[in-house]
N, C-alpha and C positions, 0 to 999 in steps of 0.2 A: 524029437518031441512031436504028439500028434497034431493034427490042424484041432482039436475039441482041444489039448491043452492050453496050445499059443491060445486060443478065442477067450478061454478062461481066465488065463496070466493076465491079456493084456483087458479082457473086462476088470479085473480085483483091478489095475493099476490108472484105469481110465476113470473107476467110480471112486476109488482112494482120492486122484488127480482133482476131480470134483467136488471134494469134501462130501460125500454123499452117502450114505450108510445103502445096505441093502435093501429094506425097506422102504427107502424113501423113491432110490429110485426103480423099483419095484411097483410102487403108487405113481411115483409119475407115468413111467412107459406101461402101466396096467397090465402087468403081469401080477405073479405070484413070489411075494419075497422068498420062498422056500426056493422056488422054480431059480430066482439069480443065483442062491448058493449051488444050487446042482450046476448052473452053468460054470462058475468060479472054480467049482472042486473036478471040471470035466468029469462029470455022470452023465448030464445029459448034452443034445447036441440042439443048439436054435434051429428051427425056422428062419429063411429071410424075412419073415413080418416081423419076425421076436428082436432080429439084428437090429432091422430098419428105425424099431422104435428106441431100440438100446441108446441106437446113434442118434437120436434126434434129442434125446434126451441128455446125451451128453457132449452136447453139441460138437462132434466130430464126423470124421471121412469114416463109413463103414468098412473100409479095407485098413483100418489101424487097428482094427480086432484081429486081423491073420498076418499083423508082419514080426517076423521071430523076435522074439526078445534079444537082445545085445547079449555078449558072451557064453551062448545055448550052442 
């Protein structure tokens, strides 16, 4: 699995974990809700600003975005 996939898995399961739709937290971290699902479906690849605000929005450690998902 690539480091953009893990980023993505473990974004869709940290914003799931939050009750959070795309969108919303999209508006919170002041991104672009289209720009989260590029991240989710690894198309694209963040910036550490884009990380930085992800994590702060979902109030976690930004290295729980790159650790393998269980059973991969």
């Amino acid at each position: 699995m690539r480091l953009r996939e893990i980023f993505g898995t473990n974004l869709r399961r940290l914003r799931h974990a939050s009750g959070l739709s795309q969108e919303e937290l999209a508006h919170r971290a002041g991104i672009n809700r289209n720009y989260v699902g590029l991240l989710e479906r690894a198309a694209n690849s963040p910036t550490l600003d884009t990380i930085e605000r992800l994590a702060e929005e979902l109030a976690v450690d930004p290295v729980q975005f790159f650790e393998k998902p269980s059973g991969r």
